[in-house]
Structures are given as structure tokens and as C-alpha cells.
VMD Tcl script that draws the C-alpha trace (Angstrom):
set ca {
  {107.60 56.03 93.92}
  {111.50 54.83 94.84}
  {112.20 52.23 96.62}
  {113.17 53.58 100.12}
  {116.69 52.27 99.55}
  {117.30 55.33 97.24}
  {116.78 57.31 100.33}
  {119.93 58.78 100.51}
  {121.90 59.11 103.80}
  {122.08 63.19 104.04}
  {118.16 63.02 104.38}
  {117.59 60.27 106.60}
  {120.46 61.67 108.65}
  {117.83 64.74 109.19}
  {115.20 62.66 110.26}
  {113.95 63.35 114.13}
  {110.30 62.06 113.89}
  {108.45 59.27 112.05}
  {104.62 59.56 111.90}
  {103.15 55.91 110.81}
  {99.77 53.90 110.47}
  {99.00 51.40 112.45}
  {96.64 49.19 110.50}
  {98.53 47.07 107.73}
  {101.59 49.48 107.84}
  {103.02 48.89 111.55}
  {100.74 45.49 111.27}
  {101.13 42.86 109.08}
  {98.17 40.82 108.51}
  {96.44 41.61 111.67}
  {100.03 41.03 114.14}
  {102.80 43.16 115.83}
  {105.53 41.40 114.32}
  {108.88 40.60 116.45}
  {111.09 42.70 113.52}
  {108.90 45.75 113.69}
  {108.06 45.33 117.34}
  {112.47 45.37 117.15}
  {112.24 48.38 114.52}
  {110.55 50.64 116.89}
  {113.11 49.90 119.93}
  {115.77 50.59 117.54}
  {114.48 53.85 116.43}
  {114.07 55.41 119.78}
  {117.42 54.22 120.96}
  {118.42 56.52 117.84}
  {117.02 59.80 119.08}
  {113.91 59.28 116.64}
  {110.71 59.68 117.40}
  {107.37 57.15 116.64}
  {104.10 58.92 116.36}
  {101.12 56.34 115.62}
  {99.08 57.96 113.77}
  {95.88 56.41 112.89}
  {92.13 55.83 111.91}
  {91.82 53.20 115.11}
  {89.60 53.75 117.92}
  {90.57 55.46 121.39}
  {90.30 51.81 122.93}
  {93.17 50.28 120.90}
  {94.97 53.86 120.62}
  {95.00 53.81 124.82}
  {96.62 50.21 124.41}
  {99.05 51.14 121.91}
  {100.58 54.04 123.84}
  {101.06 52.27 126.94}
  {102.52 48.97 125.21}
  {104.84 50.34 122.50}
  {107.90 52.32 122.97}
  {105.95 55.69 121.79}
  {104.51 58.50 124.36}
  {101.62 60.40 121.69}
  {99.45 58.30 119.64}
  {96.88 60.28 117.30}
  {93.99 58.46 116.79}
  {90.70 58.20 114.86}
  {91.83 60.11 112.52}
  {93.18 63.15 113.64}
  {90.37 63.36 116.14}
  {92.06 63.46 119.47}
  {95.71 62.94 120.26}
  {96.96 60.69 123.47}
  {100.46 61.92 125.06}
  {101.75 59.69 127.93}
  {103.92 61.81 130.25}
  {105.17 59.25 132.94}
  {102.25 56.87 134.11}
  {100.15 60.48 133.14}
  {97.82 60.13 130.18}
  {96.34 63.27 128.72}
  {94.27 63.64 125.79}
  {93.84 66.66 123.43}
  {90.68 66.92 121.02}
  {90.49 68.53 117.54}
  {87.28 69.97 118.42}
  {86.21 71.77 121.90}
  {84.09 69.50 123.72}
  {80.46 71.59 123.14}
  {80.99 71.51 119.46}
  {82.08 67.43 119.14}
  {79.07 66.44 120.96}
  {76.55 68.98 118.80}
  {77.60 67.35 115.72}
  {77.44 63.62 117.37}
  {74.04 63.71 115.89}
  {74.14 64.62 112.73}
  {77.45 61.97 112.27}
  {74.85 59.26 113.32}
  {72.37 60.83 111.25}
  {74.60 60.20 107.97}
  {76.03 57.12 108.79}
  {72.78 55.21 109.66}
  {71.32 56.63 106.79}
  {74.70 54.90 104.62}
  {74.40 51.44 106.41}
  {70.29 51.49 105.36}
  {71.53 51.95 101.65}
  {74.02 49.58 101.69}
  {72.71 46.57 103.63}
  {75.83 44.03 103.93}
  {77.42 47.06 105.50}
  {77.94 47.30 109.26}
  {79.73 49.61 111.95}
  {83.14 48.45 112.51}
  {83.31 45.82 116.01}
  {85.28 48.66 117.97}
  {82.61 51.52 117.69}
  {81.58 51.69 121.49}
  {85.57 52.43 121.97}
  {85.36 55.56 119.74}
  {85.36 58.88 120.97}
  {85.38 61.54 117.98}
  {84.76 59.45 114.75}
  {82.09 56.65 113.30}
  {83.59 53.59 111.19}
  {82.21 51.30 108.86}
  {82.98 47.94 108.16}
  {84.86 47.50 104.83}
  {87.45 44.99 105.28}
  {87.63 43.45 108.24}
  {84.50 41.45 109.71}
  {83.45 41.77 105.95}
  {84.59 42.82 102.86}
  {82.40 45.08 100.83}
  {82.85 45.49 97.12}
  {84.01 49.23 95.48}
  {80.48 49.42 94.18}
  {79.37 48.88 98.16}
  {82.07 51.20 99.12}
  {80.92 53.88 96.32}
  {77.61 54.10 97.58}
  {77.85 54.46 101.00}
  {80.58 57.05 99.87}
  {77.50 59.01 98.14}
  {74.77 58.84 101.09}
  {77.63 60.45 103.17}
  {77.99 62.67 100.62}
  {74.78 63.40 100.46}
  {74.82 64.24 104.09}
  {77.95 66.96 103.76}
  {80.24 64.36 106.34}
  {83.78 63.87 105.97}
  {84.84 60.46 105.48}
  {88.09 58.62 104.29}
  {89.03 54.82 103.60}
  {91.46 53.12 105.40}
  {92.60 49.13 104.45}
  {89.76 47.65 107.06}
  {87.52 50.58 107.94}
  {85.25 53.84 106.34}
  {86.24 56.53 109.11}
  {83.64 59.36 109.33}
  {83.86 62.54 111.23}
  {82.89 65.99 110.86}
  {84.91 68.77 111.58}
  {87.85 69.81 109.50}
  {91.10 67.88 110.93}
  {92.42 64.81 109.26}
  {95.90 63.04 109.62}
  {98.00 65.65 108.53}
  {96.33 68.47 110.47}
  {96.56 66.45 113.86}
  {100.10 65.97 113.17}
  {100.74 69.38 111.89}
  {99.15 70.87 115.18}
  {101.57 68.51 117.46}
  {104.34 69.59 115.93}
  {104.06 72.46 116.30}
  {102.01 73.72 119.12}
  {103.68 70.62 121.49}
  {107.38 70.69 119.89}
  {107.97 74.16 118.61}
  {109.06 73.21 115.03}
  {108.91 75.64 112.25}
  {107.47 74.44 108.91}
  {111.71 74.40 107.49}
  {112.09 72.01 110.31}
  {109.00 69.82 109.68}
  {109.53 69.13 106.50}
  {113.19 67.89 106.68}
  {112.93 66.25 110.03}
  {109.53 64.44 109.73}
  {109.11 61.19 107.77}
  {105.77 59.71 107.38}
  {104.47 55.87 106.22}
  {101.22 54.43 105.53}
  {99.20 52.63 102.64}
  {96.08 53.98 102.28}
  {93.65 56.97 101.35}
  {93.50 58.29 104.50}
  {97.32 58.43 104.70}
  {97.29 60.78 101.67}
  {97.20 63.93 103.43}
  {100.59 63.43 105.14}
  {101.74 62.07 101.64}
  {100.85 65.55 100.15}
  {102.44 67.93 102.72}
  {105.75 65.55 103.21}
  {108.28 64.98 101.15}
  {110.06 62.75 103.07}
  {107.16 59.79 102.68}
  {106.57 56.17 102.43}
  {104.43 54.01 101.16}
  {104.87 50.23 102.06}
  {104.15 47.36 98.86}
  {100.34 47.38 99.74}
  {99.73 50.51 99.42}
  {99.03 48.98 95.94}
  {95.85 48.08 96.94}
  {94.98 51.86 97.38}
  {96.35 53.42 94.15}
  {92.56 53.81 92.56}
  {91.54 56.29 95.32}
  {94.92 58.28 95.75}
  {95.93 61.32 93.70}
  {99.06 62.06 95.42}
  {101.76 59.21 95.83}
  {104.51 58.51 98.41}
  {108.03 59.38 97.66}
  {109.12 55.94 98.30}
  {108.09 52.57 98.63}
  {109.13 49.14 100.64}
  {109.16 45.71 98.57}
  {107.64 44.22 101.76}
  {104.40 44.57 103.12}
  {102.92 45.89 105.95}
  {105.09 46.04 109.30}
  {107.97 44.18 107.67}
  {108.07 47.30 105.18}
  {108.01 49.28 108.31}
  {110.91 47.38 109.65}
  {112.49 47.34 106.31}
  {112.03 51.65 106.08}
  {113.58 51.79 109.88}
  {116.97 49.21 108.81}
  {117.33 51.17 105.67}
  {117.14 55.00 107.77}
  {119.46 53.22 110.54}
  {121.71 52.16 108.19}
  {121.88 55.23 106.27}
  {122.53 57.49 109.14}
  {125.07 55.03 110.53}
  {126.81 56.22 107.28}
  {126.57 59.83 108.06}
  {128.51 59.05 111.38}
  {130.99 57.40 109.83}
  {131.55 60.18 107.33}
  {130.26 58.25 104.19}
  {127.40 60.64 102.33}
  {126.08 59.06 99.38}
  {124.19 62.00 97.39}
  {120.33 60.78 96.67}
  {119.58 59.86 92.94}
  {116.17 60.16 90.69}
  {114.12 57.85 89.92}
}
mol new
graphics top color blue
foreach p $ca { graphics top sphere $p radius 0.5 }
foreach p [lrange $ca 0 end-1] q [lrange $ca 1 end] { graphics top cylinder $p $q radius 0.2 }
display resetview
């Protein structure tokens, strides 16, 4: 990984959309700070585009795009995505309607069956608020260890679920969307852009497993310092990387693009070098 200030200024001049996570990426330690809270304002006044992308429930997704300056939020995973039109919310699922509530039981199925073999384990507090997806405690209310983690990995396993770890939660679905697909279908379906355009225009940040897709079909991606925490469970690495953590590497991503494409308009291109 590079650190994102060797992101030169011809690339980030490209950029038109930023897909990020929410938890521990746009947060930092549980908060919306002021700089990143700043970050996001600055962004959109530059013609670029904040997606939310995360592993969070409907219930905090619903918050987020009404509060921040963002219209689509995708949420639980890849499971539905919110779009804000106005005062209009709509909301688009991955799956049609009959065939998410058939395999509502056979999610339950697995995942009570992984909280009985694992007994410090426990659904994550915002459960009711899903809508698409099941999570399990990991890191929030409690903090399992990676042997607790491994073996409710296997009993979900076992029952042929998808599953993927974020920093604070085990996110459980079935059907075959993740991060990347969600965002893959917006962007094109909703905005018309052809793969070409995708991949130079679309710049994506997270820190952990379930961020991995996005890292994979992007180059343009970002990893902020924590995403140290995840490096035992990813196979495919970000491009780049913040020093700072959390939503002050967010912030620190957005000054560095700002400033880069601020030196496109002034006619100073700096040509990108390897790591």
C-alpha cells in the first residue's frame, strides 16, 4: 500500500464518486468527527460524490442519509440501497421481496445455530433495525477472540450462508450481492457509467474484510491506518493508505484529493510514482 499522498493529481483530478465505510473509516472511535463531518461538505462542494457504503443496519443507514450531505446510502451490506430524492426516500433491494423473505428462515436457522456454539456470542444491539442481513456481535458490546470468531465462521459454514467481518460486527446474508456488487449495480443501472468510467472515476475507502470486494475491483482504493487490524483475513490490499485512523484518515484522503485536483486547475500535474 502507498500512502495516499502518492496519489498523484492526474488521477484524483478524475475522481467523480467516493464510495466509503461508515464504521471506523468515516467514524473514529465510535464519533462523526468535526474534520470529516468538514471533509464531506468539502467534497460535494467539489462536484464529488459520497456514497456510504456499509455493513450498518437500515435504522442508522435511514439516519445517515438524511443527516449527512449524501443522497444514496447502501447498507447492510449490499442488501438494499437508500436514495433520497428531495424529502423522497426510496429504497431498492438486492433481492425481490418473495425470495428475501423465503430465505429469512434459513439465515436465522444458521445464525442461531452459530450463537449456540459459541456462547459469549450475541446478535449485534441494532438487529430489530435490519431489513436484509443478521449481525453478530464481535467488537462492539463484546469482543470475541479469532478462535470465537473462527468458529462461528464454521457453523455458518456449515450452514452454506454468506457472511463477512466488519471492525464491530459478523454480517450474514444469503443471496449473492456484497459491497462491490451493490455499488457496481448503482453505478450503473442509476448513473449510466460504463466499466472505463467506473474504474477511473470511482474511489473507494474502508478497513476491513468486508471492504475487500471494492478493494479488488478498484484501483483507485484506500485503506485508512487501521485497516491494520484486518490484514490476517484480507487477500487483496488497498492501493493506498492514510497515517491516521479512522475518519481523520477519511478527512486526511479528502484534503489530499482536494489538494491534488486544486493542482490540476492550476495547471501543475505531478506524474504518480511507485511504491
Amino acid at each position: 500500500m502507498k500512502p495516499i499522498n502518492q496519489l498523484s493529481p492526474a488521477r484524483a483530478g478524475a475522481i467523480r464518486y467516493i464510495l466509503t465505510d461508515v464504521d471506523d473509516t468515516l467514524s473514529y472511535r465510535g464519533q462523526l468527527l468535526p474534520r470529516t463531518l468538514q471533509a464531506l461538505y468539502d467534497l460535494r462542494a467539489a462536484g464529488i460524490t459520497v456514497v456510504p457504503i456499509t455493513g450498518a443496519c437500515a435504522g442508522w443507514c435511514d439516519a445517515l442519509v438524511r443527516l449527512l450531505p449524501v443522497n444514496t446510502v447502501i447498507g447492510e451490506g449490499g442488501g438494499f440501497r437508500f436514495q433520497l430524492d428531495g424529502q423522497r426516500l426510496s429504497t431498492e433491494y438486492w433481492l425481490p421481496d418473495e425470495r428475501r423473505h423465503q430465505q429469512r428462515e434459513q439465515l436465522a436457522a444458521a445464525v442461531n445455530a452459530a450463537l449456540t456454539a459459541v456462547p459469549r456470542a450475541m446478535l449485534a444491539a441494532d438487529q430489530s433495525l435490519r431489513l436484509t442481513d443478521m449481525a453478530i456481535d464481535i467488537g462492539q458490546a463484546v469482543t470475541l477472540s479469532t478462535d470465537e470468531v473462527s468458529a462461528l465462521c464454521a457453523e455458518l459454514d456449515r450452514h452454506e450462508v454468506n457472511y463477512s467481518t466488519s471492525s464491530i460486527h459478523l454480517n450474514v446474508w444469503s443471496g449473492d450481492h456484497n459491497k462491490w456488487r451493490a455499488a457496481e449495480r448503482y453505478f450503473t443501472a442509476r448513473l449510466g457509467l460504463t466499466p472505463d468510467q467506473i474504474q477511473a472515476q470511482v474511489l473507494c475507502i474502508g478497513d476491513s474484510a468486508n471492504d475487500e470486494p471494492m478493494f479488488r475491483a478498484l484501483p483507485l482504493s484506500v485503506g485508512v491506518a487501521n485497516i491494520v487490524h484486518s490484514l490476517p483475513w484480507l487477500a487483496t490490499l488497498p492501493s493506498y493508505q492514510t497515517e491516521e485512523e479512522g475518519g481523520k484518515g477519511f478527512a486526511e484522503m479528502a484534503e489530499h484529493l482536494l489538494k491534488a485536483r486544486g493542482e490540476v486547475t492550476s495547471g501543475v500535474v505531478v506524474s504518480e510514482t511507485t511504491a
